[in-house]
C-alpha positions in Angstrom: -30.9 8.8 -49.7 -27.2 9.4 -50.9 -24.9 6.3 -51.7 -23.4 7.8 -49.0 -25.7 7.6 -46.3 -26.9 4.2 -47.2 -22.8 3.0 -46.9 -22.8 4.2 -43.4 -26.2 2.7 -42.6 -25.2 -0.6 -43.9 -21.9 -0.4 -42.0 -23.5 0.1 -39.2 -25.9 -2.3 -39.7 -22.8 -4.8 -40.0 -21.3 -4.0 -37.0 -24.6 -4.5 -35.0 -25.0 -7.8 -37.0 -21.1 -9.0 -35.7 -21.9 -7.7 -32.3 -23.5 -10.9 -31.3 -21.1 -13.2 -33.0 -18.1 -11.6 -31.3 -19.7 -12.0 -27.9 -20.3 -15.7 -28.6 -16.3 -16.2 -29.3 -15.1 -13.4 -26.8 -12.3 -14.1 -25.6 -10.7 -16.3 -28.2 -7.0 -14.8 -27.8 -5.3 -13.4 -24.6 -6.9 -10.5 -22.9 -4.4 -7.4 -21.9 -4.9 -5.3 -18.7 -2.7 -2.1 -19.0 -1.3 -0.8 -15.9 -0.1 3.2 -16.5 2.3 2.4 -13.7 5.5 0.4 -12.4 5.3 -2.8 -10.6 5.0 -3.0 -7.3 2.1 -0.3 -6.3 -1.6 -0.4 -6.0 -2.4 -0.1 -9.4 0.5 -3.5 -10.3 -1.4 -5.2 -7.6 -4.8 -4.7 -8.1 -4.4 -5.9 -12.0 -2.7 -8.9 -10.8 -5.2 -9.9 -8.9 -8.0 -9.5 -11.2 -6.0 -10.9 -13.8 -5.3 -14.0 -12.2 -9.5 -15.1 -11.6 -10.1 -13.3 -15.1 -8.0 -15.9 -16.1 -9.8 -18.6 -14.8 -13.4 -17.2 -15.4 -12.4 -16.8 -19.0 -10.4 -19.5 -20.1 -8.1 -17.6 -21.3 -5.0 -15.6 -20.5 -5.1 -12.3 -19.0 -1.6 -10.5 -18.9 -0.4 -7.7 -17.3 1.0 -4.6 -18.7 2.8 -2.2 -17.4 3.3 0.8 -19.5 4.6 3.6 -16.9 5.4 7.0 -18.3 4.5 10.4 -17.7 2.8 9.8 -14.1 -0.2 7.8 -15.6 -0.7 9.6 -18.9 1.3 7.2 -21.1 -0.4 3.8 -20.4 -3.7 5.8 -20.1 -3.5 7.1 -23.2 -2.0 4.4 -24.9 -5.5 2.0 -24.1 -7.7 5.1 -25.0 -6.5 4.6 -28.3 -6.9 0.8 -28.7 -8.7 -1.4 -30.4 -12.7 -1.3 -28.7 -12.7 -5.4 -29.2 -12.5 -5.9 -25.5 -8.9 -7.6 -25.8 -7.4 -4.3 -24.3 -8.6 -2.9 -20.9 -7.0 -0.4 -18.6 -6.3 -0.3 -14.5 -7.9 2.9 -14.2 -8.0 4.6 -10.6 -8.6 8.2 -9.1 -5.1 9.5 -10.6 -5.9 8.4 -14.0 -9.7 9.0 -14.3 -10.4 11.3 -12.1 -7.6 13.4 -11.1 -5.8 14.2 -14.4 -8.5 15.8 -15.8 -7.6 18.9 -13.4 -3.9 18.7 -13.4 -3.6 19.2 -17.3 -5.1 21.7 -19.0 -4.8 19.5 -22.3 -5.3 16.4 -21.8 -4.6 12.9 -24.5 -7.6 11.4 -23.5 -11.0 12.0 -21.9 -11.7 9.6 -18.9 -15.4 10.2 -19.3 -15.6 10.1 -23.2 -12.6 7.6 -24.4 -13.3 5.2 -21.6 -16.2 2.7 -20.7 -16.1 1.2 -16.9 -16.3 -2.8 -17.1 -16.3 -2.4 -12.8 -14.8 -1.0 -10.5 -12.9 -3.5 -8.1 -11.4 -2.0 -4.6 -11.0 1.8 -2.8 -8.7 2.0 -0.1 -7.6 5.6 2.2 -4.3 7.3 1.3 -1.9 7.1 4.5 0.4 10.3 5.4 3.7 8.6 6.8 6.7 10.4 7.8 10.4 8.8 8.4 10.8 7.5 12.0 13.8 10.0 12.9 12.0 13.1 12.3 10.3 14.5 15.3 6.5 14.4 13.9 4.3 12.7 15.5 0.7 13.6 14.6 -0.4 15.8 11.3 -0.6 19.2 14.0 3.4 18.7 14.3 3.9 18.6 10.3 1.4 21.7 9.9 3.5 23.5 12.7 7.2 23.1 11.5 5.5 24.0 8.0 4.4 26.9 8.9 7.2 27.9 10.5 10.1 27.4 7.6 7.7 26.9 4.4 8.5 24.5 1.9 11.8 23.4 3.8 9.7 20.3 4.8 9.9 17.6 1.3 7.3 15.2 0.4 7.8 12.4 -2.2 5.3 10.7 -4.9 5.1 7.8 -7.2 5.1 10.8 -10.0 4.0 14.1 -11.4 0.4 13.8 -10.9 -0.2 11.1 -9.3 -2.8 9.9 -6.7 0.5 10.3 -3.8 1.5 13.6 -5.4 -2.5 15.1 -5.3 -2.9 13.6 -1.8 -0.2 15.5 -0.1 -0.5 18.9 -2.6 -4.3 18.7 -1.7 -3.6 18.2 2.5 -1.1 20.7 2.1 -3.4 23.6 0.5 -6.3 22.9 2.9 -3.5 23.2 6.2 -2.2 26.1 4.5 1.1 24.9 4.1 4.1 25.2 1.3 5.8 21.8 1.1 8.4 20.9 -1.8 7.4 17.9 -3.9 10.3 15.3 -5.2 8.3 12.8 -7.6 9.8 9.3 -8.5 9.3 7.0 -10.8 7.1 4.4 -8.6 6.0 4.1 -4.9 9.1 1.8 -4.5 11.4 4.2 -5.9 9.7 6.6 -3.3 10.3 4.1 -0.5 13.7 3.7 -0.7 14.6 7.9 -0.3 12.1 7.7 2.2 13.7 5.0 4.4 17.0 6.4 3.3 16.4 9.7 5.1 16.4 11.8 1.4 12.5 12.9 2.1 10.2 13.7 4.7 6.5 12.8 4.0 5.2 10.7 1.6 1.0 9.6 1.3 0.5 6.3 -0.3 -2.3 4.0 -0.5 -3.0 2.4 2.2 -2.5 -1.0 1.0 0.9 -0.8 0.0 2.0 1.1 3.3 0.9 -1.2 5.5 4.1 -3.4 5.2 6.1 -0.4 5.8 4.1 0.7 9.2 3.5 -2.8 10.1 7.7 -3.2 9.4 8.0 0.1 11.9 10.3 1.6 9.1 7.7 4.7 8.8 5.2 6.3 11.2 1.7 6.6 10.0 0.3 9.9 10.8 -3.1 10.1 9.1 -5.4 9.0 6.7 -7.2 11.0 3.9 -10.9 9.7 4.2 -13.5 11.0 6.2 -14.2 7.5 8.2 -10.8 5.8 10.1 -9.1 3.0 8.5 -10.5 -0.3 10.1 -7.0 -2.2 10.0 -5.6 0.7 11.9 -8.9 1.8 14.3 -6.8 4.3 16.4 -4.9 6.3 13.4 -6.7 9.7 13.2 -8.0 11.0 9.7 -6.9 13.9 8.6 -10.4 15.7 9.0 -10.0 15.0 12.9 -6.8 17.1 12.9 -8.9 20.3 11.5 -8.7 19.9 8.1 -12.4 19.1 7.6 -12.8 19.0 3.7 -10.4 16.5 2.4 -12.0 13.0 2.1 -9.8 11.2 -0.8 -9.8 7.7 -1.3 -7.8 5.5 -4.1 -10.2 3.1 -5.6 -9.6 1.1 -8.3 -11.2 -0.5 -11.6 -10.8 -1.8 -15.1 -12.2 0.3 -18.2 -12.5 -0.6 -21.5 -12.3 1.9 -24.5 -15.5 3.4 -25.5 -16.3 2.0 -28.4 -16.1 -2.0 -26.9 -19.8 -3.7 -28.3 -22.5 -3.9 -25.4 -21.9 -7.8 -25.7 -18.5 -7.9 -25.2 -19.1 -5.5 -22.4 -21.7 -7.6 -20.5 -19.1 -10.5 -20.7 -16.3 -8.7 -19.3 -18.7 -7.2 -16.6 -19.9 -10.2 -15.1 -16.6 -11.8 -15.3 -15.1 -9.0 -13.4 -17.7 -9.4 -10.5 -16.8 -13.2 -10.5 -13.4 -12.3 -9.8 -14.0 -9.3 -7.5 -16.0 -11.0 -5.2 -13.9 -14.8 -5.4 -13.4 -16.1 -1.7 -9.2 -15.9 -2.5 -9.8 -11.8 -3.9 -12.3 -10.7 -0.8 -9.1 -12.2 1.3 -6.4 -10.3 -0.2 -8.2 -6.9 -0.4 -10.1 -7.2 3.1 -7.0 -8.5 4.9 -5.3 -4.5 3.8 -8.6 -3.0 4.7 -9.8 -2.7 1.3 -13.4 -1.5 0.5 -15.0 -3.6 -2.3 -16.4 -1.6 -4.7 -20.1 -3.5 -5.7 -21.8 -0.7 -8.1 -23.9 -1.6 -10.9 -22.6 -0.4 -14.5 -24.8 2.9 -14.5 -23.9 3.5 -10.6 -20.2 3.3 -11.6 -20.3 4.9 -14.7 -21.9 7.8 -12.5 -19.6 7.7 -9.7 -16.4 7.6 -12.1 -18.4 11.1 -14.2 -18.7 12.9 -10.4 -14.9 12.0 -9.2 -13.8 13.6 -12.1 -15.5 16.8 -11.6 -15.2 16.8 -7.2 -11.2 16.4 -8.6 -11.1 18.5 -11.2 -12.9 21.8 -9.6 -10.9 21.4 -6.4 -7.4 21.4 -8.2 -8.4 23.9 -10.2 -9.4 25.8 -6.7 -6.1 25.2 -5.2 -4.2 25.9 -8.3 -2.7 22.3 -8.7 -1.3 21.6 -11.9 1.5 19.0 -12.9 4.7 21.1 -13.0 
């Protein structure tokens, strides 16, 4: 055996040895859950919730953040290349892990290779709205006036690539429709042309337009997943309205960089069912008609392998890419 071989045996060795030791003192410093997006949208909200029971369950501090850029890519990419100690996890959701992979053609980061799932959390339907002045009042209405003056009809999203953007582009391709797309920096920032009368459409995720419907600023038109939204029963999906292959859900989870030791791993795992299923989360999700997402390790690991090729080969189908 070369002294070569036998120093990467013995560092390996090592690290297997310090596996069990790190476990036993994990965490012993702040943990940090990076969100590739602003505050104040699903992603922002979902971390802070976790992180506030991690926090608890740990006994130590869990801290939030936000590293927007770039639609989801610069946050994403930044905790792909962290340290694998466990001390750095990432928000990681459809956009990011599944639907990037087939809206650049070279990607920073591999969701399925760089990343690790600790568990996934929460899913909820995205929610076509439309402003209140404008005379739409079920999808048929947007699909008409579309087809009549193509892409005079604007739709906003919280960025280049992102789960809003691939939502509407998606909708749009199966109706058969040319719309113009005006990204922001944020679902707020999105909001506010919205309700200012500067765009037309805008799909969201459910949870953070409910305010907005419930408010009456915007009219709900549809949502994207095949079964109706339970906190709005009589709100068609957009299947019902024709369009019978679009079934898109944003669900939510927290990944850890590939490398992370199996017992660090475990840790974080059961911690993060702990706080998923906590009386005060199950309120908070449930109460916006979030799914809870209750896979096992492999299951998710699984599901997170299949979004990303369902996504991938259907952008790549409609010829989605981020401009």
């Amino acid at each position: 055996m070369s002294l070569l071989k036998s120093l990467a045996l013995a560092a390996v060795a090592g690290l297997c040895a310090l596996a069990p030791s790190a476990a036993q003192t994990f965490p012993d410093r702040p943990i940090h859950i990076v969100v590739p997006q602003p505050p104040g949208g699903g992603f922002d909200t979902v971390a802070r919730v976790m992180a506030d029971r991690l926090s608890a369950i740990l006994g130590q501090t869990v801290v939030v953040d936000n590293k927007p850029g770039a639609g989801t890519l610069v946050g994403t990419d930044y905790a792909a290349k962290a340290a694998p100690d466990g001390y750095t996890l990432l928000l990681g959701g459809t956009s990011n892990m599944a639907l990037n992979l087939g809206l650049y053609p070279k990607l920073s980061y591999d969701p399925v290779k760089d990343f690790t799932p600790v568990g996934l959390v929460v899913s909820w339907p995205f929610m076509l709205l439309t402003r209140k002045d404008l005379p739409y009042k079920m999808v048929k209405d947007v699909v008409d006036a579309a087809k009549a003056k193509p892409d005079a009809i604007t739709f906003a999203s919280a960025g280049i690539g992102s789960g809003q953007h691939v939502a509407t582009a998606v909708f749009a391709y199966l109706a058969g429709i040319k719309l113009t797309h005006v990204p922001y920096s944020g679902a707020q920032a999105a909001y506010g042309d919205l309700l200012g009368g500067r765009v037309d459409l805008f799909s969201d995720n459910a949870q953070t337009a409910m305010p907005q419907v419930k408010g009456d600023t915007v009219r709900a038109l549809a949502v994207t997943t095949a079964k109706r939204y339970a906190v709005l029963p009589d709100l068609p999906t957009i299947a019902e309205s024709g369009l019978s292959n679009i079934d898109m859900e944003t669900w939510f989870g927290l990944f850890a960089p590939a490398a992370t030791p199996a017992p660090v791993l475990a840790k974080l795992t059961e911690a993060v069912e702990k706080a998923r299923s906590s009386p005060e989360a199950v309120d908070i999700f449930t109460k916006t008609g979030g799914s809870l997402k209750t896979m096992g390790i492999e299951e998710t690991r699984a599901f997170a392998r299949n979004e990303a090729e369902r996504w991938s080969k259907l952008l790549r189908e409609a010829g989605i890419r981020a401009e």
